[in-house]
C-alpha positions in Angstrom: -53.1 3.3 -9.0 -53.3 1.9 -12.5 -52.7 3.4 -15.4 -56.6 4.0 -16.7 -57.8 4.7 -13.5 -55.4 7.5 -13.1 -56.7 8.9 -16.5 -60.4 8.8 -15.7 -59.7 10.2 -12.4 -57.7 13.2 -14.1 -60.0 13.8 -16.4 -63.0 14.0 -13.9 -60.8 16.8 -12.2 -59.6 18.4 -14.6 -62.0 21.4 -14.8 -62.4 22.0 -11.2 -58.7 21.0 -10.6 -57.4 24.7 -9.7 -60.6 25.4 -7.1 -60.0 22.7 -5.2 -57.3 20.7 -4.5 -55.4 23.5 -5.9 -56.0 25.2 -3.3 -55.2 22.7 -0.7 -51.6 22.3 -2.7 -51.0 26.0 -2.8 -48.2 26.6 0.1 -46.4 23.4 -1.4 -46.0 24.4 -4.7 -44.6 27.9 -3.6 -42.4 26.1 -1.1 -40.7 24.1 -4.0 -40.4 26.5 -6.6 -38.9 29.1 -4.3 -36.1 26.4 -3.6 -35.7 25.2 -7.5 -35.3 29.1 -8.0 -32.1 29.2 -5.4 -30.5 26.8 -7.9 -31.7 27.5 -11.6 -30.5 26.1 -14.9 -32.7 23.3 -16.4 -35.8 22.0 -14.6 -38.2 19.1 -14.9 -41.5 19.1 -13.9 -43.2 15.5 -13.4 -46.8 15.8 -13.0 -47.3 19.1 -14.2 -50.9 18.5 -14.1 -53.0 21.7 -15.0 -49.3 24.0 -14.8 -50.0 26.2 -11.1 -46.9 26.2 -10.4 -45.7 27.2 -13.9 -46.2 31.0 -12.9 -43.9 30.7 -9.8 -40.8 29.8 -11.5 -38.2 32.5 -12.4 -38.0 33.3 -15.5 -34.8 32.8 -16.0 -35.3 28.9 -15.6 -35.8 26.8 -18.4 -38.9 24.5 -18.0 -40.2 21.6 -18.9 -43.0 19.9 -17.6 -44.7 16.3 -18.2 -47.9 14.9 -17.4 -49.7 11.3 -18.2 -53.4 13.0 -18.4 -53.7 15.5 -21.5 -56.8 16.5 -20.0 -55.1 18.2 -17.2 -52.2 19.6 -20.4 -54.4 20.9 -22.1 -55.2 23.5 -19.0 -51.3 24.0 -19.0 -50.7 24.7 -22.3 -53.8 27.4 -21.8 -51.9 28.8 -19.0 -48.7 29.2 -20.5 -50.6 30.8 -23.8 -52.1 33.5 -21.3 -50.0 34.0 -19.1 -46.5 34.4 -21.8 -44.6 32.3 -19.5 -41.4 32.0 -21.9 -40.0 30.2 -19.2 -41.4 27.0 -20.4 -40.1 25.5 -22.9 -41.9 22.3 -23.5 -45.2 20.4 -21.7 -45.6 16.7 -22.8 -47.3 14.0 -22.5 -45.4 10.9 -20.8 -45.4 7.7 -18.4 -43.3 8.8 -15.6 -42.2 5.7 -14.8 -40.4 5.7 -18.4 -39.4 9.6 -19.4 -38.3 10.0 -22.7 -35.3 11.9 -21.6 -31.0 11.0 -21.7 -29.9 10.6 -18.3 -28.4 13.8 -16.4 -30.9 16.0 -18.7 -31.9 18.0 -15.5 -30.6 20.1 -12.6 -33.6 19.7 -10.8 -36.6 17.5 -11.0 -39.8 18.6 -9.2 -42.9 16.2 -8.3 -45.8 17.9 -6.6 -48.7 15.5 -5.3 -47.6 13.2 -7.8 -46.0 9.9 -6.3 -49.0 8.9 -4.3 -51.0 8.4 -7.6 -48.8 7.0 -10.1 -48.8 3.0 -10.2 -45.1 2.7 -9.8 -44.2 4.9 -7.5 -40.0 3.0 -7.0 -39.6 3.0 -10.7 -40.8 6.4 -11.0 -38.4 8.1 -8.3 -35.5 6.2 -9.7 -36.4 7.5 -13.3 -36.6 10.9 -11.7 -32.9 10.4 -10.5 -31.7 8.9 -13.9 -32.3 12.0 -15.6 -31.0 14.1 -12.6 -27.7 15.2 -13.5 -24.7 14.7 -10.6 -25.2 17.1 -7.9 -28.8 17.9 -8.9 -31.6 17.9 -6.8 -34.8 16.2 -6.7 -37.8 18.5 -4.8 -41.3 16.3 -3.4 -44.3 17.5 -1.9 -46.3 14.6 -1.2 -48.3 13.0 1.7 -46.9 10.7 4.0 -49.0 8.4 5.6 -49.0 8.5 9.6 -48.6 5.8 11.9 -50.8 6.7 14.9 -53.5 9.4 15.8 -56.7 10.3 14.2 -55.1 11.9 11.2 -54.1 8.0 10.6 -57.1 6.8 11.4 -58.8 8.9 9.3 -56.2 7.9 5.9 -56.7 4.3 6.6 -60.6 4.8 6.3 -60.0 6.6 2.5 -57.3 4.3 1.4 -59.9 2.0 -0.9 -61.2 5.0 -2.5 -57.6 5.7 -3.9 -58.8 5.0 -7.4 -61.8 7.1 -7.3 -59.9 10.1 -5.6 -57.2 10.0 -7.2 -54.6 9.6 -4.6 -53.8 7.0 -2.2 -54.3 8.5 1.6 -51.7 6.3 3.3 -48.9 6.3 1.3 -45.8 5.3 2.8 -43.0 7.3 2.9 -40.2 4.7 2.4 -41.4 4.0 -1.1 -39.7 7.3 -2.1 -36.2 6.7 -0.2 -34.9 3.3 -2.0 -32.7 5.2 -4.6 -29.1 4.6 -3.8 -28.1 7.7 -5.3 -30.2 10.0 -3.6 -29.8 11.3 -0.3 -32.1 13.8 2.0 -30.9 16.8 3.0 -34.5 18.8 4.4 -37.7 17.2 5.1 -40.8 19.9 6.0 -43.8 19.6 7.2 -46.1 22.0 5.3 -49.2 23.5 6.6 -50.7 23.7 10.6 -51.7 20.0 10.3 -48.8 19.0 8.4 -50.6 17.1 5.7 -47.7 17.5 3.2 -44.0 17.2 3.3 -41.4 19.4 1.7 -38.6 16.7 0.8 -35.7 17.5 -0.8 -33.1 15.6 -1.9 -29.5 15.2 -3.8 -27.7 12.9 -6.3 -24.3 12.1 -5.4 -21.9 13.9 -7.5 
């Protein structure tokens, strides 16, 4: 997706961001905090969009989260007002494909529905790893696009609407797994139909 497309997609969900796809996103969003929990210290958060998952973090974490739509920050920052979540310790606004961070900055870096949308999706995970410290992890919940059945069918049919929706239906996975430094280690299939997958992966040491 390009860059102002994702922007005026954002900003037309925005308000009704946490109702609906929100919802759809929910078991994800526990699934990988729960595991970024297990291993503390200093997390990133790329795609923070309107801060959900903010809450679910432990609050002995230190959190920072970065989105490229200040439409959608602005909800976070709201959140984090409200809800006193001391936890996190910085939202900003940034290009994921070019985080404004030293490398090895983070023990774990967390993108939630986010590398289906963003126009750079290779540059992005190896930015993600950059600023993964040795023996970090890096946590995904995406969707995978399918190679056969109706469920494949039916992504290939929504694909040229990507810029409209937001999201592109039939994402591949292999555009997450060319980072040299990162391996997988558990790949989950979330919900009945599994429409998401849990992937988690580590930087060699």
């Amino acid at each position: 997706m390009k860059p102002d497309s994702i922007t005026s997609s954002y900003r037309r969900w925005a308000p009704i961001y946490d109702m609906t796809f929100g919802r759809i996103t929910h078991a994800g969003r526990r699934h990988a905090t729960q595991v970024a929990n297990q291993t503390g210290g200093h997390v990133l958060e790329v795609g923070v969009g309107t801060g959900l998952a903010l809450p679910f973090y432990a609050p002995e974490l230190e959190v920072t989260g970065i989105d490229f739509s200040e439409d959608m920050l602005e909800r976070a920052r709201s959140k984090v007002a409200e809800e006193k979540l001391s936890h996190v310790k910085e939202l900003r606004q940034m290009d994921a494909r070019q985080l404004d961070f030293p490398d090895s900055s983070f023990d774990t870096v967390v993108a939630m529905h986010l590398i289906s949308v963003v126009p750079d999706p290779e540059q992005v995970m190896a930015e993600m790893a950059r600023v993964c410290r040795p023996g970090g992890q890096i946590l995904l919940v995406n969707h995978f696009a399918r190679e056969e059945g109706w469920l494949a069918w039916f992504e290939r049919k929504f694909a040229p609407l990507a810029d409209w929706i937001g999201w592109h239906s039939n994402f591949p996975k292999e555009k997450v797994l060319g980072v040299r430094e990162l391996r997988v280690v558990e790949e989950t299939p979330l919900t009945a139909l599994g429409l998401f997958t849990f992937m988690k992966m580590t930087k060699a040491a």
